[in-house]
N, C-alpha and C positions, 0 to 999 in steps of 0.2 A: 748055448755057447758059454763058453766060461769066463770070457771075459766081461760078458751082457751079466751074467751073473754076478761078480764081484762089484759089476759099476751099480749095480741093483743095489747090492749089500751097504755097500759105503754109501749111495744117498740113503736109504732109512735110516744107518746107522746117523749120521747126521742131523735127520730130523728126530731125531732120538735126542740128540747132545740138544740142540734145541730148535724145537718148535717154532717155526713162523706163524705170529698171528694171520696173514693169506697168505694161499696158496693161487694162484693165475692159472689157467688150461686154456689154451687157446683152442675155439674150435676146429678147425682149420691147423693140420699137424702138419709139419714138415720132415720127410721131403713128400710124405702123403699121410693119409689119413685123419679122422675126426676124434670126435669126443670117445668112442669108443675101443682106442687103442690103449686106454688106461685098464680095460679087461687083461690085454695083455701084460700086464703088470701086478698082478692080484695082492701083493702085499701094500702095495701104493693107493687100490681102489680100495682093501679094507679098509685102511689110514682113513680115505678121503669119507669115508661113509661113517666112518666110527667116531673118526675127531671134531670133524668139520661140517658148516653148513653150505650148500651148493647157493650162490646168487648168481641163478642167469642173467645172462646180457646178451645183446646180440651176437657179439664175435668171438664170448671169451665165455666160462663159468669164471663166478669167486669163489672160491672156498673160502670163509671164513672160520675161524677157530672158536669152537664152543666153548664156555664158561664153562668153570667147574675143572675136577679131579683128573 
């Protein structure tokens, strides 16, 4: 969909302008789905994998933001 697309565009572009030290994921997605609807998001799950370190917790991951370049 093109507008799922553009809303896509403009938050990386975003975290582009800048970077939040965490990131929050609740496990538990609204209006359904878990941890694994960030697949459906593949420039979001590169991000999360590339930049970030995952801190589980029960109800949520952290992503925290790596040191360095």
């Amino acid at each position: 969909m093109p507008i799922i697309r553009a809303l896509r565009a403009e938050f990386m572009a975003g975290l582009d302008l800048s970077p939040p030290r965490f990131i929050v994921l609740f496990k538990r997605g609204w209006p359904k789905g878990g941890e694994a609807r960030i697949a459906e998001f593949p420039e979001l799950a590169q991000r999360l994998r590339n930049d970030y370190v995952p801190i589980p917790r029960p109800a949520y991951v952290l992503y925290a933001k790596r040191d360095g370049p």
